[in-house]
C-alpha positions in Angstrom: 137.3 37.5 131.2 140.8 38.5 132.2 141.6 39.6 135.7 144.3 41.5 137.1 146.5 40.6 139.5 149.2 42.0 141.5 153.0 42.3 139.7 155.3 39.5 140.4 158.9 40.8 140.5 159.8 37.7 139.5 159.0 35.6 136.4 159.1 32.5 138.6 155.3 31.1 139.6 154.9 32.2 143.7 156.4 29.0 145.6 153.8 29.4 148.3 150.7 31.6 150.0 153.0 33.3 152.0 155.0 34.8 149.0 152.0 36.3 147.1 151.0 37.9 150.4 154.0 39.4 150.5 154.3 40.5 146.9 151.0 42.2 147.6 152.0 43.9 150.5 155.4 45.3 148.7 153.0 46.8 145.8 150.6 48.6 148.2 153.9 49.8 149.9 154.5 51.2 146.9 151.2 52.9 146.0 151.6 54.1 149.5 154.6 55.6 149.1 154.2 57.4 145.8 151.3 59.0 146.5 152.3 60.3 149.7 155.6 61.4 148.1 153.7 63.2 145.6 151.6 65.3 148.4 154.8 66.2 150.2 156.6 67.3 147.9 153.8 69.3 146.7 153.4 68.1 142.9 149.3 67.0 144.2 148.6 70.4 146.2 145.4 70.3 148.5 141.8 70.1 146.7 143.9 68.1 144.0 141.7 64.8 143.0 143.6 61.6 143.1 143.7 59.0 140.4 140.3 56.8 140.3 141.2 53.3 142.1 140.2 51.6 139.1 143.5 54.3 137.1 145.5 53.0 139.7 144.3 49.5 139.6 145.6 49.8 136.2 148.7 52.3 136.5 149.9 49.4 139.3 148.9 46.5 137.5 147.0 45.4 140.0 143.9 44.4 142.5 141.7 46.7 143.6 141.7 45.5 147.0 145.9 46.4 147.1 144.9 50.2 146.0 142.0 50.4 148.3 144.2 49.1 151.1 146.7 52.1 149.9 144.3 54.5 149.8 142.7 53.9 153.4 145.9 54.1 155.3 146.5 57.7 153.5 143.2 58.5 154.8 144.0 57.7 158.3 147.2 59.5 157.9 145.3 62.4 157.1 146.6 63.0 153.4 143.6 62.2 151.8 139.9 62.6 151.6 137.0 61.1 150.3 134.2 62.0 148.8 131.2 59.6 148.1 130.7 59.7 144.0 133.5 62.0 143.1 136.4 60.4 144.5 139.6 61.2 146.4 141.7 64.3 147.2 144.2 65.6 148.5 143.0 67.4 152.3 143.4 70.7 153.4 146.0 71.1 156.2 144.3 72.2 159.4 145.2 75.9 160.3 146.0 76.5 164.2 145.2 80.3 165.4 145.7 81.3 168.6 142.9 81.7 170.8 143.6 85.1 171.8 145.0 86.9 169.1 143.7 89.3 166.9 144.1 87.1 163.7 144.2 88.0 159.8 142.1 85.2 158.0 144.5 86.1 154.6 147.7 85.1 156.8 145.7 82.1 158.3 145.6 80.7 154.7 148.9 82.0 153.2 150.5 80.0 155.9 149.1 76.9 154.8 151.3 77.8 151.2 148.2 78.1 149.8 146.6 81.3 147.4 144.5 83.6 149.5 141.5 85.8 148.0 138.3 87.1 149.2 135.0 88.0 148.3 132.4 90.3 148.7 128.8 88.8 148.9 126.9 91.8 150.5 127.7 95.0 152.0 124.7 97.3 153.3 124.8 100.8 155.5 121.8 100.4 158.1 120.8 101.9 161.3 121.2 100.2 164.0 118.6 97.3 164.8 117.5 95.2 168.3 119.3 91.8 167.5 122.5 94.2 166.8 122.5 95.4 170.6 123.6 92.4 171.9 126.8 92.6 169.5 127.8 96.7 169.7 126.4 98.4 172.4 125.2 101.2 170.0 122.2 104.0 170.1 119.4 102.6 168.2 120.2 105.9 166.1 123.5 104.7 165.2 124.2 103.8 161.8 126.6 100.7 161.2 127.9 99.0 158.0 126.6 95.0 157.4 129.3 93.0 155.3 129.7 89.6 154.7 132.0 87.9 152.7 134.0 84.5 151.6 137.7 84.0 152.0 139.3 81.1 150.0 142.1 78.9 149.9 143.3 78.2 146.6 139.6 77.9 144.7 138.1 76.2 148.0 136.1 78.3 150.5 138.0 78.6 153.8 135.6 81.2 156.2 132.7 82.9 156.3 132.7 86.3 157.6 129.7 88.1 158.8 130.5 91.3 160.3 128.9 94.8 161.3 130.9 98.0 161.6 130.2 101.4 164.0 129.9 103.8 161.4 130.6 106.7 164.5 134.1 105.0 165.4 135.2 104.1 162.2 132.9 106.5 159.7 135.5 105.9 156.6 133.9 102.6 156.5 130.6 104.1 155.2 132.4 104.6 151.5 134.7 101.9 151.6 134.1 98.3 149.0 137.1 96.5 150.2 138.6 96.0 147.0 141.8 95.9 148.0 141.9 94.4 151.7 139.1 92.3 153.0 137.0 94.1 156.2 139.3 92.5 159.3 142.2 93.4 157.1 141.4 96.9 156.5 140.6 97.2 160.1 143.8 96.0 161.6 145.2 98.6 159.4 142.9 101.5 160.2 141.8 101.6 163.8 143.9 100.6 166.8 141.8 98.1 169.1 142.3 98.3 172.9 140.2 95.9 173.9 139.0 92.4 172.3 136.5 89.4 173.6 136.0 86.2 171.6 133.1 83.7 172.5 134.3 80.3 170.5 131.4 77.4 169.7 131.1 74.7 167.7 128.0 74.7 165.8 126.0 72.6 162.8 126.3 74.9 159.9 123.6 77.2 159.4 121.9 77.2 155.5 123.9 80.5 154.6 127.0 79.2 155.4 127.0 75.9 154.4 126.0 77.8 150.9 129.0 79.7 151.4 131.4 77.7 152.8 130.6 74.5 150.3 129.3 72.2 152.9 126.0 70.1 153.6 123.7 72.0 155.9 124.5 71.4 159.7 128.2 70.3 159.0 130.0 70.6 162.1 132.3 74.0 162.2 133.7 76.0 164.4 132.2 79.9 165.1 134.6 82.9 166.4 132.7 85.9 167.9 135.0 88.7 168.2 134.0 92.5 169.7 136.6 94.9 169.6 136.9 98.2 170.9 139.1 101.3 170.7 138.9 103.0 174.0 135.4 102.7 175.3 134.0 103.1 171.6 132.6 99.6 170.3 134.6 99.0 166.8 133.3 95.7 165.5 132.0 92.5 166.1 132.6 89.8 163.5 131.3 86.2 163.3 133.7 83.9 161.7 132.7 80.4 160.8 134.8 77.0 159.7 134.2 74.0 158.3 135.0 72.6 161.6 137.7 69.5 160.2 139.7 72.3 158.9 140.9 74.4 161.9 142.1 74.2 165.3 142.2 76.9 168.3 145.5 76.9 170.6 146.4 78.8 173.7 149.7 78.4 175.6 149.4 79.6 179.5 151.8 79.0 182.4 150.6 77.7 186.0 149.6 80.6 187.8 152.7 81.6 191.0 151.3 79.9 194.5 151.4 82.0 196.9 
């Protein structure tokens, strides 16, 4: 049985221990380096599945254990991810939003350089209902729209929106299937907001959105609640969750004068 080992770059037999150690480590500098070089420069793009280690093994003409020593450090640089059974790819750069802005999911992910779309899962027109007082402080007459739906990166699921809609400040809603712009999008668009509170939690992901996102059930992510306003009219309130290894909340503040 033949087994591989790592390239000499020289024809000559290794005059000691120490030079095979360092042959080995030149090779998995080497692996290293042109697989990081090919995430940079964007020729593996995120969600793109890396050689198997036993393709490389054989690309390299080499030991497993120099790939596998490759592949962890890319891991711990962040480049890479993987996945028990199906192997390793390329990770999604973590998006930072500011904590208190009013933030469009589709520019969240075209800043990453990556292709934005969305998708509509369900969209209802209901009255008003008790759990939905604690999130628009509406009549119980009222009648409000029910949405949720998936935005993507690339062909990945990025966040899961769950939102409800005051049909009395914003009744265009009623007839609208967001075919064009996503509900947060249109919004921005249509309605100026005054006023805006945000409650942020990490949570384990709940069975609808681990369905939605792509995730195991009670994955950690990250939730933003959002209520908007326009005036003293309630607008919407929107529940957006992430897989939480894939985004990042940051605020910038100033020490307050003394005095």
């Amino acid at each position: 049985m033949d087994t591989k080992h790592d390239r000499s770059v020289s024809s000559d037999p290794p005059a000691s221990g120490a030079d095979n150690q360092g042959q080995a480590l030149s090779l998995h500098q080497r692996i290293l380096g042109d697989v990081e070089g090919r995430i940079l420069s964007g020729e593996w793009p995120p969600g793109h599945r890396i050689p198997f280690e036993h393709e490389l093994t054989e690309q390299y003409d080499c030991s497993r254990m120099t790939v596998n020593k490759a592949l962890t450090e890319l891991v711990k640089r962040g480049l890479i991810e993987r996945r028990r059974k199906s192997g390793s790819y390329v990770t999604f750069p973590q998006v930072q939003s500011a904590v208190m802005e009013i933030h469009d999911v589709k520019l969240e992910v075209q800043s990453l350089g990556l292709d934005y779309s969305f998708r509509v899962d369900e969209r209802k027109v209901r009255k008003v209902e008790g759990r939905d007082r604690e999130r628009l402080d509406l009549p119980t007459a009222s009648k409000l729209l029910d949405v949720t739906c998936r935005h993507f990166a690339g062909t990945r699921p990025f966040c899961f929106e769950e939102r409800l809609i005051s049909l009395a400040a914003v009744p265009e809603a009623e007839e609208e299937l967001f075919e064009a712009a996503a509900p947060g999008s249109w919004l921005l668009g249509k309605v100026p907001w005054s006023t805006a509170e945000h409650r942020i939690r990490a949570v384990a992901a709940s069975k609808s959105a681990a369905q939605a996102l792509d995730i195991a059930t009670g994955t950690a992510c990250l939730v933003i609640e959002r209520r908007t306003w326009s005036g003293r009219a309630p607008v919407t309130h929107v529940r957006l969750t992430y897989p939480g290894d894939r985004h990042e909340l940051v605020a910038q503040f100033a020490p307050s004068p003394i005095g």
